[in-house]
C-alpha positions in Angstrom: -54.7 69.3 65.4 -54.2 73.1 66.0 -52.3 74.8 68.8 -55.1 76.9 69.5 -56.8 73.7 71.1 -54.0 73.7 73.7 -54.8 77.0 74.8 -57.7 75.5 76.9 -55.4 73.6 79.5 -54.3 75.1 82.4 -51.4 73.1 83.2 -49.1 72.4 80.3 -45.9 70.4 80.8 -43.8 70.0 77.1 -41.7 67.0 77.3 -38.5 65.7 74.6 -36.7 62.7 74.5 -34.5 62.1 77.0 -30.7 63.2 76.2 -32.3 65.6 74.0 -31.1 66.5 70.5 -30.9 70.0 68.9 -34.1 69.7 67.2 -35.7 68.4 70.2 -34.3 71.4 72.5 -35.4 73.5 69.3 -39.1 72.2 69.1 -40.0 72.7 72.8 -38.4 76.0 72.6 -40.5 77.0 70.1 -43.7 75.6 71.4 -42.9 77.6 75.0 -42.8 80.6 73.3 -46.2 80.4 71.6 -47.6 79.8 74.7 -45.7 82.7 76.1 -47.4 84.9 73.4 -50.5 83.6 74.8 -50.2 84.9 77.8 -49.3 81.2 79.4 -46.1 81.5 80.2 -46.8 80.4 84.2 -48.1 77.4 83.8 -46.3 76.0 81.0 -42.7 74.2 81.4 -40.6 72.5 79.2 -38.4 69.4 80.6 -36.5 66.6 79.4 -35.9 63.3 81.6 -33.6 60.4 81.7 -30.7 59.3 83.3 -28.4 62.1 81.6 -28.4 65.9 81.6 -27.2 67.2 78.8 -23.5 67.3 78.1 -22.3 67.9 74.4 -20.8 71.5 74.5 -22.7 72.5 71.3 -25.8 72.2 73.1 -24.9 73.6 76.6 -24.1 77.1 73.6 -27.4 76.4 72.6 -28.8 76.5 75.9 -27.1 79.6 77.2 -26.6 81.3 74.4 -30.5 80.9 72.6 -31.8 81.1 76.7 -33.8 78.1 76.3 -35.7 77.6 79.8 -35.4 73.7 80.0 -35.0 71.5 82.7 -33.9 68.8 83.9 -36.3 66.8 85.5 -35.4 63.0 86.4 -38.1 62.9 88.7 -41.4 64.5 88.6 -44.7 64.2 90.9 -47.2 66.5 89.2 -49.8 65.4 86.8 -50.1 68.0 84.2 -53.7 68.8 82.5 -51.7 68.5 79.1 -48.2 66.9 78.7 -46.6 67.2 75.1 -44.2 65.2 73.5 -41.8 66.8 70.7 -39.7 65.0 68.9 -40.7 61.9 70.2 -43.9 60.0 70.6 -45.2 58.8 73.8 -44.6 55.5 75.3 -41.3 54.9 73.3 -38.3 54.2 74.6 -36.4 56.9 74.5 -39.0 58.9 76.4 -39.2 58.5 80.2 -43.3 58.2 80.3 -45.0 61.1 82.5 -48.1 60.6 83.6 -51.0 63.0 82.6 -54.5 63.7 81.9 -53.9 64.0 78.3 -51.6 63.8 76.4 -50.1 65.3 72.6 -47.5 64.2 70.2 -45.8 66.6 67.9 -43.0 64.8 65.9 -41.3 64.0 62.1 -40.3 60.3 63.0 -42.3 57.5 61.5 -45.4 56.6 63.5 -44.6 53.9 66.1 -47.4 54.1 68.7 -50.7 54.3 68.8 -51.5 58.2 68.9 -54.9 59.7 71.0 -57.4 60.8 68.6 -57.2 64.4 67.2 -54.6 65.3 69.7 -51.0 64.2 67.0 -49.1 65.5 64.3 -46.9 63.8 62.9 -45.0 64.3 59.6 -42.7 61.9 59.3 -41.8 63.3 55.6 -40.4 66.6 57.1 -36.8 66.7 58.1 -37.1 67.8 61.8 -40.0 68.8 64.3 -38.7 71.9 64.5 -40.4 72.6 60.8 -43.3 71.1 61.8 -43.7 73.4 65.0 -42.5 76.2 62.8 -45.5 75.5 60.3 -47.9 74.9 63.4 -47.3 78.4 65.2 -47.4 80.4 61.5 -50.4 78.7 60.9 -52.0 80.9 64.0 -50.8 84.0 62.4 -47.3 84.2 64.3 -44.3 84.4 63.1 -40.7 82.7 64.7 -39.1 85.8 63.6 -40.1 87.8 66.1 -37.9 86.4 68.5 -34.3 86.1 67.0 -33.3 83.5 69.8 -36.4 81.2 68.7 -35.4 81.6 65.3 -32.0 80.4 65.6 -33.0 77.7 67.3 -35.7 76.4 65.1 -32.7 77.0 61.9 -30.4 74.8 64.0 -32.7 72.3 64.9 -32.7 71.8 61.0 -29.6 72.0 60.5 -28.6 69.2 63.3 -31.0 67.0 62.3 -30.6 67.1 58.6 -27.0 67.0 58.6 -26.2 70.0 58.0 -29.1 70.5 55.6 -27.8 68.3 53.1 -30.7 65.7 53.9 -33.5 68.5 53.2 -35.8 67.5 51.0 -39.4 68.3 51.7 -40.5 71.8 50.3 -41.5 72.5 53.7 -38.2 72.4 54.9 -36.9 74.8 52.7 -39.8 76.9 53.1 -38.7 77.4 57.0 -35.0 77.6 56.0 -35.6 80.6 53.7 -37.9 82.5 56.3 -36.1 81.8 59.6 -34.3 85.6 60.2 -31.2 83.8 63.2 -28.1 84.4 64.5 -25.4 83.6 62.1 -22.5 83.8 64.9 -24.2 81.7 67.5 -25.2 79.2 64.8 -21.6 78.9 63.9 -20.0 78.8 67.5 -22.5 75.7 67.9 -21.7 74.1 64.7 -18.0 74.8 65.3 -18.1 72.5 68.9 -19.9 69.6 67.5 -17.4 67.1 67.8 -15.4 65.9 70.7 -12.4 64.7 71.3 -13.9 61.8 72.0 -16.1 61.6 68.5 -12.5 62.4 66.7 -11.4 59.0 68.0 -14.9 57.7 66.5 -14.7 59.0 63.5 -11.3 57.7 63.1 -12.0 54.0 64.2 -14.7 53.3 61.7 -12.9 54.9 58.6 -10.3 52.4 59.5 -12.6 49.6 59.2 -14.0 50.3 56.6 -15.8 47.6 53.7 -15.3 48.5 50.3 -17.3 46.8 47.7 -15.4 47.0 44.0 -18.0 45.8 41.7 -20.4 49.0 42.4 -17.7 51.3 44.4 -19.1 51.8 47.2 -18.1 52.0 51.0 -20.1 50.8 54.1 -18.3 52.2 57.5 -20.1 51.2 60.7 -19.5 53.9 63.4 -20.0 54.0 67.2 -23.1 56.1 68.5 -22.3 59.3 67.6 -24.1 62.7 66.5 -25.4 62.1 63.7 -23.4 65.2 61.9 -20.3 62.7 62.7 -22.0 60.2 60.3 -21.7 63.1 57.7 -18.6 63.9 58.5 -17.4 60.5 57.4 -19.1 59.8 54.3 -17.8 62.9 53.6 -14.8 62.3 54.1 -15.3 59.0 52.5 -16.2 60.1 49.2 -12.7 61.6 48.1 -11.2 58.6 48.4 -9.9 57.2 44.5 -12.4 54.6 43.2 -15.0 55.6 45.6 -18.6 56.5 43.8 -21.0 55.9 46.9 -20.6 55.9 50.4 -23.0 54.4 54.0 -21.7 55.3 56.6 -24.2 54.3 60.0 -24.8 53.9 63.9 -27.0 51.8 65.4 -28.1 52.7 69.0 -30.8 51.0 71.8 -33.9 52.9 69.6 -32.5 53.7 65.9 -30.1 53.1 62.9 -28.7 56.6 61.6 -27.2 56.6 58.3 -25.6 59.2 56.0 -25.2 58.7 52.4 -23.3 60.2 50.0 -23.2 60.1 46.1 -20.5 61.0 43.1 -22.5 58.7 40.7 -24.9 60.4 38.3 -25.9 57.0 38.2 -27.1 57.0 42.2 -29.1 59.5 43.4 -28.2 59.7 47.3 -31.5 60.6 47.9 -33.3 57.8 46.5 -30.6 55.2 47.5 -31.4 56.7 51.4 -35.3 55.8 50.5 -34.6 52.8 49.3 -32.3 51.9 52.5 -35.2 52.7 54.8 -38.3 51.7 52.9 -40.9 49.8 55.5 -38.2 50.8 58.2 -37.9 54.1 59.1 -37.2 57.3 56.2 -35.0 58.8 54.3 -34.3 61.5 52.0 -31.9 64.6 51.3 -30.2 65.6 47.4 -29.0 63.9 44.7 -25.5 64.2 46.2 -26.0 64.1 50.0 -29.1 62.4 51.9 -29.3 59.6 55.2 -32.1 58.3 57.0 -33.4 57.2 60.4 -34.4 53.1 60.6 -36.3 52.3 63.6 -34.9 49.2 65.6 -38.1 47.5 66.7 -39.2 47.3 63.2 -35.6 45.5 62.6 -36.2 41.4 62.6 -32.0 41.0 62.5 -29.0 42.9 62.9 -29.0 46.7 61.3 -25.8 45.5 59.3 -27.3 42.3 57.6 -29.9 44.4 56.2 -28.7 47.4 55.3 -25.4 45.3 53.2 -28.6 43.1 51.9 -30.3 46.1 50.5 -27.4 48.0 49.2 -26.6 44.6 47.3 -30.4 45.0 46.3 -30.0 48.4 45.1 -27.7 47.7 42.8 -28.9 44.6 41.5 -32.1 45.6 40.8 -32.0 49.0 38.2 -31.2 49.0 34.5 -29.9 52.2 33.3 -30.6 53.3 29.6 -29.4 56.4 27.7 -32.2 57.2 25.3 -29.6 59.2 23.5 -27.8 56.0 22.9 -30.8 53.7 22.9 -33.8 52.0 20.2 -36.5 50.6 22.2 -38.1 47.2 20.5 -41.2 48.0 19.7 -42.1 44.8 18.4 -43.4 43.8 21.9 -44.8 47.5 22.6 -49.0 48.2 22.4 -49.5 51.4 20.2 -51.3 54.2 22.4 -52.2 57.5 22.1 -53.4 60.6 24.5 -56.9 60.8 26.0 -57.9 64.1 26.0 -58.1 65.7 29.5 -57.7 68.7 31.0 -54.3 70.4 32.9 -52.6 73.1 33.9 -50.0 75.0 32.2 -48.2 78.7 33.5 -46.4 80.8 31.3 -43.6 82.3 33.2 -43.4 85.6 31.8 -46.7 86.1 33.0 -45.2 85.6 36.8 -41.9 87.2 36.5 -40.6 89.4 33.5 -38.3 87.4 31.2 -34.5 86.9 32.1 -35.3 86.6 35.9 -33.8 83.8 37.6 -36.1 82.1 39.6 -36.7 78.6 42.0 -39.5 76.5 41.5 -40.8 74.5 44.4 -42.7 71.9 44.7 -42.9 69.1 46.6 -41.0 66.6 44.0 -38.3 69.3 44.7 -36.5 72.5 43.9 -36.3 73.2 39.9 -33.7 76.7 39.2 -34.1 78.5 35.9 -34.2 81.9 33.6 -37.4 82.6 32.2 -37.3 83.1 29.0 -40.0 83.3 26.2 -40.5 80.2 25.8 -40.6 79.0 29.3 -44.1 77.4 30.7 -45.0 75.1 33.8 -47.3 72.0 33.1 -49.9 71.0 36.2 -50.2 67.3 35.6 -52.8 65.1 36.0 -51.5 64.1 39.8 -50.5 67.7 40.6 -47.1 66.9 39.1 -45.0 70.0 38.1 -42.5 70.2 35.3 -41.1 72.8 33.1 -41.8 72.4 29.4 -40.5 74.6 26.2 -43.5 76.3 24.4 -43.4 74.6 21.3 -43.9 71.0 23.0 -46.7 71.8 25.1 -48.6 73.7 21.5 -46.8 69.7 19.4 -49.7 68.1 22.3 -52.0 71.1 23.9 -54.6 73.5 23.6 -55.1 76.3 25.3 -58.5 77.2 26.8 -60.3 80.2 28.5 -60.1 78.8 32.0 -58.4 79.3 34.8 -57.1 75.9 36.0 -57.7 74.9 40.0 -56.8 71.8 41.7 -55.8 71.1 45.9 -52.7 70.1 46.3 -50.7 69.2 49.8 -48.1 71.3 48.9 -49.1 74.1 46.5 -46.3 75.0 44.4 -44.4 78.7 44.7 -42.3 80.8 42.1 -39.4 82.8 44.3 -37.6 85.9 42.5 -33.9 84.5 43.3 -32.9 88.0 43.4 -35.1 89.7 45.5 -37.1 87.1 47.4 -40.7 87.4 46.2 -43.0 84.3 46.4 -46.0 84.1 44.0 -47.9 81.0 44.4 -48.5 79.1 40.8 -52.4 78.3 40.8 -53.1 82.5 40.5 -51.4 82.1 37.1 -52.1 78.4 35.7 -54.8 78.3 32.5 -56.5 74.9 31.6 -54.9 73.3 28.6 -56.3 70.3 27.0 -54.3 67.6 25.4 -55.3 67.1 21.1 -54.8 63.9 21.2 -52.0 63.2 18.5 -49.4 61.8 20.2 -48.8 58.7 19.4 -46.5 56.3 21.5 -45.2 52.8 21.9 -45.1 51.7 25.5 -45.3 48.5 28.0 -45.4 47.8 31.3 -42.0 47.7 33.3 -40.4 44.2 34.1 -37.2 45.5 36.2 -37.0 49.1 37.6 -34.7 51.3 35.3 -33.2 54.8 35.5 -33.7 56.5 32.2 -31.8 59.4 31.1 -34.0 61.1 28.6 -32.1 62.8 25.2 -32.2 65.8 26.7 -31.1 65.6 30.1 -27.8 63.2 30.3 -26.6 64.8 33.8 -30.2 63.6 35.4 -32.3 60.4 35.4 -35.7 59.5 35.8 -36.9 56.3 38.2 -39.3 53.8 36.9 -41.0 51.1 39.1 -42.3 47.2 38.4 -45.5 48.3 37.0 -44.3 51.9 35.5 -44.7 52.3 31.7 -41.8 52.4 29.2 -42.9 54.8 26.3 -41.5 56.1 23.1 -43.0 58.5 20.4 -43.4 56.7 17.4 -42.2 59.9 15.6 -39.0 60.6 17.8 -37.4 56.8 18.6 -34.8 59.0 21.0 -38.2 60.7 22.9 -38.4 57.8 25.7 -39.6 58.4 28.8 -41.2 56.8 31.9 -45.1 57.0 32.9 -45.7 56.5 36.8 -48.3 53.1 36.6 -51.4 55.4 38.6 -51.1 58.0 35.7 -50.7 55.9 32.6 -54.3 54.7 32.1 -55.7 58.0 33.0 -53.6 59.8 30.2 -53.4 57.1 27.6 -55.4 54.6 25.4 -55.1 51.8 23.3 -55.1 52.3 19.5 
């Protein structure tokens, strides 16, 4: 689905949830003034319904201070040629249904309604619809920028809606974050008016009944409905509290469960305990240290609390965590295997940047920072995978060819100069390399998952799944890492 298609209708109505959200004031706002640079700024309107007009005094800045031409409309007798819903999906329940000839959905949450054919996007692995309407107008050639007010709204509907941005995780995200050219001073009088008086009295009632659990050190605080920054605040909060290594902090409202998480374990990553709280349910994402998540209620068979205290349990029970450093793998019940030769990618970075720049990496497992240095190289894998390897590694398994290396990928990967901001996409730079075949390792299948920290990275661990492959060199019983299960037969035989 392209905005372009739109451009057809006549009459154009752009709908958010009701008691709108930042983001969802953010997304409309955004898709108004495409229109507008259209040249269909008269028929176009953007409303929000419900029993409630908007109240929360960060909002009512963002309203007056971004000029954001929403309105209230509770009731509503036209039938648009086009109604479209940001932020929302039509015929949930937290959108009043407007009737309409046809009808579009633009949102991040997790599909929950049948959607009209060709006439949706969804991306329920972005952190707000702001970024997805942010992607959607540059991909017709213009640019949020040119309009400061849009921009700070599109930053802010982020920022609410990611808590603060510590729940970013999709390279998209930042992508939008590092572009977006907004009001620093407005941003901050709206962030600086979040909470109530009433929301202080919130926040202070759950910390007080709090549930700690010793044996993993870990909090659970249930909180009133709140804004969802409030959940932040708390786990926050939470965290610096002596013999405290995890908090979950939640709400559960009419239509969803929001949760914050936050993480001083190198042990738990915040980000993949949030996943892991919402898998099947809803998402979640964010950093190593900060994430939370958004569980939809009708996909909820009992209350929010039993299941989110049933899969924290879960969590924990379920990982084993090995040092490699520290560990000898049996390979007495280990098949011997060794590398089928295949074909990947592999950048030197000097080629990109000159040697001693600092530099971000982005792709869409995440952000990698680093120095380029001479012996700094990017390896493509075999799923599009991208991972920085020292020279003398990749030459211990590799050869070089003459070929340029191409592949698709959903997000292609992007080299930024940290210090002055220029992008160079990886594929222009990536030369085929194809594996020798010497590598010899010892490796089984997975029979619990387990977080590995390899030898050379103690401060960072590495997920494996039921199913994942456990492998060791056979000439480096320290070298043991995990092999995703849809990659291992591709890249490995039997001996």
């Amino acid at each position: 689905m392209q905005l372009k298609d739109f451009l057809k209708y006549e009459h154009i109505v752009i709908q958010c949830h009701d008691n709108p959200d930042a983001d969802a004031l953010a997304s409309g706002y955004a898709l108004k003034w495409y229109f507008e640079q259209n040249h269909k700024s008269k028929n176009v309107k953007f409303i929000y319904r419900g029993r409630n007009e908007i109240q929360k005094s960060n909002l009512l800045i963002m309203v007056k201070e971004l000029e954001i031409p929403i309105e209230y409309a509770p009731f509503i007798a036209e039938e648009p040629e086009l109604l479209i819903t940001v932020d929302c999906q039509y015929g949930e329940k937290n959108v009043t249904k407007t009737a309409a000839k046809h009808v579009a959905i633009i949102d991040h949450h997790k599909k929950a309604v049948d959607t009209p054919s060709g006439m949706s996007n969804i991306r329920s692995d972005v952190g707000s619809c702001s970024t997805v309407v942010w992607d959607m107008i540059k991909s017709e050639g213009f640019d949020p920028n040119e309009n400061r007010l849009v921009a700070t709204a599109l930053y802010y509907g982020l920022f609410s809606d990611t808590n603060k941005l510590s729940e970013v995780s999709h390279p998209l995200d930042r992508d939008m974050m590092d572009a977006l050219i907004y009001n620093k001073s407005v941003v901050t009088s709206m962030v600086n008016s979040n909470i109530s008086l009433d929301e202080l009295q919130i926040t202070g009632r759950a910390i007080m009944n709090y549930e700690y659990h010793e044996s993993n050190k870990y909090l659970v605080i249930e909180a009133e409905p709140c804004d969802p920054c409030i959940l932040g605040l708390i786990s926050d909060f939470a965290l610096e509290t002596e013999n405290v290594d995890v908090c979950l902090a939640y709400y559960v409202n009419q239509y969803e469960v929001k949760f914050s998480v936050r993480s001083c374990s190198k042990e738990v990553y915040a980000n993949e305990l949030a996943a892991f709280l919402a898998d099947g349910l809803g998402g979640g994402g964010g950093h190593m240290l900060k994430a939370g998540g958004t569980i939809r209620t009708e996909f909820l068979d009992r209350p929010a609390k039993e299941v989110l205290e049933e899969r924290m349990v879960q969590y924990y029970d379920s990982f084993l965590v090995i040092y490699a450093k520290e560990t000898v793998l049996n390979t007495s019940d280990m098949r011997r295997y060794n590398k089928v030769e295949q074909s990947l990618g592999a950048v030197k970075l000097e080629e990109v940047f000159p040697i001693g720049t600092p530099i971000n990496i982005r792709t869409l497992e995440g952000d990698v920072d680093t120095v380029i240095d001479k012996e700094a190289y990017l390896m493509i894998g075999i799923d599009g995978e991208i991972y920085p390897i020292k020279e003398q590694k990749l030459l211990n398994s590799y050869q070089f060819t003459n070929f340029r290396y191409t592949r698709d990928f959903e997000y292609e990967p992007r080299i930024r100069n940290t210090v002055t901001g220029e992008i160079k996409k990886v594929l222009q730079y990536a030369k085929t390399v194809r594996s020798t075949g010497s590598t010899i390792v010892f490796a089984k299948p997975l029979e619990q998952p387990v977080k590995l920290f390899t030898a050379w990275t103690e401060d960072k661990y590495y997920s494996g799944r039921v199913g994942d492959y456990i492998a060791v060199r056979a000439d480096d019983e320290h070298d043991i890492y995990v092999i995703n299960k849809d990659i291992f037969d591709k890249t490995y035989k039997a001996i």
